[in-house]
VOMAR-88004 format. One record per residue (C-alpha): x, y, z; residue in three letters. Coordinates in pm, whole numbers, plus 50000, padded with zeros to 5 digits. Each point is the difference from the previous one (the first is absolute). Layout:
N
{u=X | v=Y | w=Z | base=ala}
...
//
This chain:
214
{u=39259 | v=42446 | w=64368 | base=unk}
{u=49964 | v=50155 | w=50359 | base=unk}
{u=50122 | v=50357 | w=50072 | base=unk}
{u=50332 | v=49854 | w=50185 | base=unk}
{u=50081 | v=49816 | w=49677 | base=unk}
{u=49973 | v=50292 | w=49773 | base=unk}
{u=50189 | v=50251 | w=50247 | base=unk}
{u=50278 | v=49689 | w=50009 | base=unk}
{u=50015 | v=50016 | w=49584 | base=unk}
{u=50029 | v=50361 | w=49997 | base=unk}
{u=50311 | v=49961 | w=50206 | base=unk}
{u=50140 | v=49751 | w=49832 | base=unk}
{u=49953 | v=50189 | w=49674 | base=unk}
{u=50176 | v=50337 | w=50094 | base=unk}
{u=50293 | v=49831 | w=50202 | base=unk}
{u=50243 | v=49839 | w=49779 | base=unk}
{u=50099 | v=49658 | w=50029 | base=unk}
{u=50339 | v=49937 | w=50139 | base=unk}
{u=50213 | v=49702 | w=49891 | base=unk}
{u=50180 | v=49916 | w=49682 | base=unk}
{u=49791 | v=50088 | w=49756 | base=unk}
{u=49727 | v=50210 | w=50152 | base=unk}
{u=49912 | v=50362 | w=49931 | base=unk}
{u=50205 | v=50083 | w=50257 | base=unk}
{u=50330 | v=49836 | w=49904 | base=unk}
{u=50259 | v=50222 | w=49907 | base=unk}
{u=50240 | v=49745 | w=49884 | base=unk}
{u=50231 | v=50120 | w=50271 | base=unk}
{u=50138 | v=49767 | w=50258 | base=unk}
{u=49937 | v=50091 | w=50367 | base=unk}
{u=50310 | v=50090 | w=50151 | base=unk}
{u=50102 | v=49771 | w=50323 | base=unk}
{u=50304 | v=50124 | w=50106 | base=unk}
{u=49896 | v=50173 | w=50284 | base=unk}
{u=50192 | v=49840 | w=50331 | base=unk}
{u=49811 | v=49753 | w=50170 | base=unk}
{u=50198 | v=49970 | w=50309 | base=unk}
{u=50217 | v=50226 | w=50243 | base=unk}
{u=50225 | v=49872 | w=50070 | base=unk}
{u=50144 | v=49622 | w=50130 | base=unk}
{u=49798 | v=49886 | w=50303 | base=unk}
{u=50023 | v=49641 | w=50205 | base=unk}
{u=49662 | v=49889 | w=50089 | base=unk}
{u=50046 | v=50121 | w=50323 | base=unk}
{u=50113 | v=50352 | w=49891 | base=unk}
{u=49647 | v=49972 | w=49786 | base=unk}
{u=49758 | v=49906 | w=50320 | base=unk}
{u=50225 | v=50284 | w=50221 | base=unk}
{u=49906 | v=50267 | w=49706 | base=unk}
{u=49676 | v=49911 | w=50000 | base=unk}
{u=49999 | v=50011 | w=50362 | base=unk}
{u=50101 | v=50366 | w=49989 | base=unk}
{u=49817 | v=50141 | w=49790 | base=unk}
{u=49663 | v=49836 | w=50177 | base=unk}
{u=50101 | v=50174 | w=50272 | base=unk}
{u=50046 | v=50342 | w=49854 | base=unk}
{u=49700 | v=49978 | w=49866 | base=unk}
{u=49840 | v=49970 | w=50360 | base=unk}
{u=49899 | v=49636 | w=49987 | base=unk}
{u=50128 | v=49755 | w=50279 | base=unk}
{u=50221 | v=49724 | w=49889 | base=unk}
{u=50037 | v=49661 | w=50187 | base=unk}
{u=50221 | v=49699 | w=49973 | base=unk}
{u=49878 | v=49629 | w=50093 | base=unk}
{u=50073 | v=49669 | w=49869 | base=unk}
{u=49734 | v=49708 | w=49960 | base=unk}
{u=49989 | v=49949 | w=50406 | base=unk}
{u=49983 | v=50301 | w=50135 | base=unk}
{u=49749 | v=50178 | w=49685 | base=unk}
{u=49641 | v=49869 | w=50216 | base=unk}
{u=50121 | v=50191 | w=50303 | base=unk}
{u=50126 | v=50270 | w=49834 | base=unk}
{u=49650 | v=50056 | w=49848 | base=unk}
{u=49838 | v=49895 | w=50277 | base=unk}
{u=50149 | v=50323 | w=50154 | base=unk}
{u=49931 | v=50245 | w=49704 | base=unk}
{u=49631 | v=49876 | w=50015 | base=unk}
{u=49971 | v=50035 | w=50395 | base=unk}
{u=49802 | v=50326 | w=49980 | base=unk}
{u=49782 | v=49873 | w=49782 | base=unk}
{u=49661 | v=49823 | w=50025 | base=unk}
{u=49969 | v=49849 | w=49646 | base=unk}
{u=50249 | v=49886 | w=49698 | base=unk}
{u=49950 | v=50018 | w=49607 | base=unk}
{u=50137 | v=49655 | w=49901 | base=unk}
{u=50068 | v=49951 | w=49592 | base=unk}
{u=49909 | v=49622 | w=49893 | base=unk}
{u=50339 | v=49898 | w=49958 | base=unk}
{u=50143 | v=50127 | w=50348 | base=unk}
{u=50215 | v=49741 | w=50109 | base=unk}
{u=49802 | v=49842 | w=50300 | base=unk}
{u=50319 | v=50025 | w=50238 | base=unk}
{u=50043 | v=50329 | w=49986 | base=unk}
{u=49749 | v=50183 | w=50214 | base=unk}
{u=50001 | v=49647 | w=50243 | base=unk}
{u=50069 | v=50218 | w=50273 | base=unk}
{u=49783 | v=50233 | w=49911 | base=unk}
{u=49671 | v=50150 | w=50212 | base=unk}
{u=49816 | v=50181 | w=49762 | base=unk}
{u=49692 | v=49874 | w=49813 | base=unk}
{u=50088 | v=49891 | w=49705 | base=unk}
{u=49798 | v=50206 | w=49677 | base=unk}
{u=50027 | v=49833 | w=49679 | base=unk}
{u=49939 | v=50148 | w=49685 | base=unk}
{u=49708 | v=49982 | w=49856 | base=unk}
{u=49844 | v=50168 | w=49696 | base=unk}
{u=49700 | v=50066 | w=50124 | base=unk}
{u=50196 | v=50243 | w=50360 | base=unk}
{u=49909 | v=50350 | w=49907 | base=unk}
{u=50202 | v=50304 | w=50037 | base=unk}
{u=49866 | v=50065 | w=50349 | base=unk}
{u=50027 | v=49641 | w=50130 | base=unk}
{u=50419 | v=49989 | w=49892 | base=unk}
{u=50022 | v=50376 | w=50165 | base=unk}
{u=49922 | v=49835 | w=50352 | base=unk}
{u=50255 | v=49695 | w=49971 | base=unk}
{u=50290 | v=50146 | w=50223 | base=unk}
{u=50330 | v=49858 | w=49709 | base=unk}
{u=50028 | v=49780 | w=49729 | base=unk}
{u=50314 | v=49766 | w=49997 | base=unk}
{u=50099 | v=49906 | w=49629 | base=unk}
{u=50312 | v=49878 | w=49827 | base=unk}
{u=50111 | v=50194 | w=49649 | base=unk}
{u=50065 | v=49905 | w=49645 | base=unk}
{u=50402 | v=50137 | w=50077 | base=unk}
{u=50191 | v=50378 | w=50184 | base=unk}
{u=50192 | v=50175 | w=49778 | base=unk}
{u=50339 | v=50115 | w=50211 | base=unk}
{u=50104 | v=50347 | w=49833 | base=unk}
{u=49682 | v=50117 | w=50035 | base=unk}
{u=49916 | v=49882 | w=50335 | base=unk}
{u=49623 | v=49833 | w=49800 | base=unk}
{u=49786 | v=49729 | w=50081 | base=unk}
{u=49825 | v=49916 | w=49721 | base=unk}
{u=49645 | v=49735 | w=50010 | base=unk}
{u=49818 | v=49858 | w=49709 | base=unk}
{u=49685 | v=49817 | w=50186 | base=unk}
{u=50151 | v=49653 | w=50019 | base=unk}
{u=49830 | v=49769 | w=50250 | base=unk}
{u=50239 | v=50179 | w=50295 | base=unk}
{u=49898 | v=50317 | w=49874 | base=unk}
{u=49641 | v=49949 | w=49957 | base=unk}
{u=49828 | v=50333 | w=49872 | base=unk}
{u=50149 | v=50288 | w=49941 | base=unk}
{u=49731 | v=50217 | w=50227 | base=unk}
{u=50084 | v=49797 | w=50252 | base=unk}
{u=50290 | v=50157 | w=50072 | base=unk}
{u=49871 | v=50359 | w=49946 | base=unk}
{u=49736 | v=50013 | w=50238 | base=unk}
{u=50129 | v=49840 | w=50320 | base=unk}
{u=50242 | v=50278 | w=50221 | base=unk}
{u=50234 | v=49744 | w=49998 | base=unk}
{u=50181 | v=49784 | w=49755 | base=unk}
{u=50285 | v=49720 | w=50150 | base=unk}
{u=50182 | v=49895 | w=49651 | base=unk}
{u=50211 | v=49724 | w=50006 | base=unk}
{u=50307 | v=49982 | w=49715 | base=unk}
{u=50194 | v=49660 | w=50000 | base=unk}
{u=50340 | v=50141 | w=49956 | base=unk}
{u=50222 | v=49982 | w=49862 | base=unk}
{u=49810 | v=49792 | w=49737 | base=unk}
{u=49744 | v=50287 | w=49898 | base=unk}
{u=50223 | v=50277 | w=50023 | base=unk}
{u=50123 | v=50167 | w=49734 | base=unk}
{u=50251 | v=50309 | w=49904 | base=unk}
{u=49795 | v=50213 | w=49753 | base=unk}
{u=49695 | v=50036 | w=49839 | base=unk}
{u=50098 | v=49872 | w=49653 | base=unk}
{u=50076 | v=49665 | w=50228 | base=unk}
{u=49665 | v=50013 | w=50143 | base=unk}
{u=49804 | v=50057 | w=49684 | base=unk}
{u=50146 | v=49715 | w=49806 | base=unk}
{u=49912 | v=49788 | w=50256 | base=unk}
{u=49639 | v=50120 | w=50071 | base=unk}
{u=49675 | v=49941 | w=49759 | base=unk}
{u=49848 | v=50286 | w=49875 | base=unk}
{u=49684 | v=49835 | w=49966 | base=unk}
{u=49936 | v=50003 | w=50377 | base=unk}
{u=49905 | v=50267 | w=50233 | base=unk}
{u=50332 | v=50166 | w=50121 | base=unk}
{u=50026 | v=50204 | w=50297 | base=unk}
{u=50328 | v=50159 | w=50117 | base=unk}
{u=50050 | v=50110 | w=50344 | base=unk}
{u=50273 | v=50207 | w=50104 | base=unk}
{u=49946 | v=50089 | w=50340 | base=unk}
{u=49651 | v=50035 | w=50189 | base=unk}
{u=49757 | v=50243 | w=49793 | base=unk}
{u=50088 | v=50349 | w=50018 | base=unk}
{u=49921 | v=50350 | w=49901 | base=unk}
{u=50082 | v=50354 | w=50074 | base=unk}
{u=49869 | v=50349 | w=49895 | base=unk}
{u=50105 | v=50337 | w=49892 | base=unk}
{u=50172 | v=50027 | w=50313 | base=unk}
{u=50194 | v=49659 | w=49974 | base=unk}
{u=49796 | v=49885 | w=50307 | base=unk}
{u=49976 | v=49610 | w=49984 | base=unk}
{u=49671 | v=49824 | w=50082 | base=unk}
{u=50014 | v=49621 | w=49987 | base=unk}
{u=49695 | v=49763 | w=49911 | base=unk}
{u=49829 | v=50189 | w=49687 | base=unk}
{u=50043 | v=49710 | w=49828 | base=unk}
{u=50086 | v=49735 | w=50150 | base=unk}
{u=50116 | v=49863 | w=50293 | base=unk}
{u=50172 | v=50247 | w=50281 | base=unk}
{u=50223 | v=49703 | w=50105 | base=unk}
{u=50243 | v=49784 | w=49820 | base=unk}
{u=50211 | v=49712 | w=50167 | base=unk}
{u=50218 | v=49826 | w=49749 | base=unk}
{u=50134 | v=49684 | w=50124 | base=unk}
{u=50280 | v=49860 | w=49830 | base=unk}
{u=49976 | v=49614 | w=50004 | base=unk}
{u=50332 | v=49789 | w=50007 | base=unk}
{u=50226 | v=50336 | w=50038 | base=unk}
{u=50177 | v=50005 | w=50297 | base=unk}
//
């Protein structure tokens, strides 16, 4: 047994199992009735929340449909020398596109993604009352690093189909299993003295563009 498998049985041993059944089962039923939604929203009331809160959290949000999205992005990328490009990126998208295209590989070190200018991704779905994009690493996502290190992240939500009200919505409809990141807004921080520095931890710059809403 290696060292990793003994300090993993160790854990196992002193936290109690959940479940029905397990050392850790009171016999209790979790309570549920917590509210899962604020309130009665059209779709379009959802993707105009969403909207708002984006923008109060300092990221830049954008409306296209299928035609206009490559020139849209083609403009977001113009200062910009090179692209990340997930797998899966639809091909269309960055057709009008200048930047070199980067794709993500497993092998690009830390320093290699920190000199590609943005990363262009879609998401696993936006929550609306909390104004979160959330990504789990599907093929339009690629790897979650990759849109850490690059300054600039372009996230595209197909809306209103991927947006939901509330977090309870989004977690029944998202896999635990995969690697989740949720994005509200482009990384931030601030100090004692409330003064805000952006890009600790991610990128400075987040344009949101809202697919299909109009």
């Amino acid at each position: 047994m290696s060292d990793r498998d003994r300090i993993l049985a160790r854990i196992r041993r002193a936290v109690p199992t959940p479940g029905p059944g397990g050392p850790g089962d009171s016999g209790e039923a979790v309570p549920r009735d917590y509210l899962r939604v604020h309130g009665s929203r059209t779709p379009a009331e959802r993707v105009d929340l969403l909207a708002a809160h984006l923008t109060a959290y300092r990221a830049t949000v954008h409306r296209a449909d299928e035609d206009g999205l490559p020139e849209l992005l083609a403009r977001l990328l113009s200062r910009h020398a090179t692209v990340l490009v997930p797998p899966a990126l639809p091909p269309h998208w960055l057709a009008a596109a200048d930047p070199t295209r980067i794709h993500d590989r497993a092998a690009s070190t830390p320093a290699e993604l920190d000199r590609v200018g943005a990363v262009v991704t879609g998401c696993a779905l936006a929550i609306a009352e909390t104004g979160t994009i959330v990504l789990d690493g599907g093929p339009d996502q690629g790897r979650r690093r990759i849109t850490l290190i690059p300054d600039h992240h372009v996230c595209v939500v197909r809306a209103p189909g991927q947006v939901v009200d509330s977090v309870p919505q989004a977690l029944e409809r998202l896999d635990p299993t995969r690697p989740l990141t949720w994005i509200s807004g482009p990384s931030a921080t601030s100090d004692i003295e409330l003064d805000r520095v952006e890009g600790v931890h991610g990128p400075r710059t987040l344009d949101v563009v809202l697919l299909g809403a109009q």
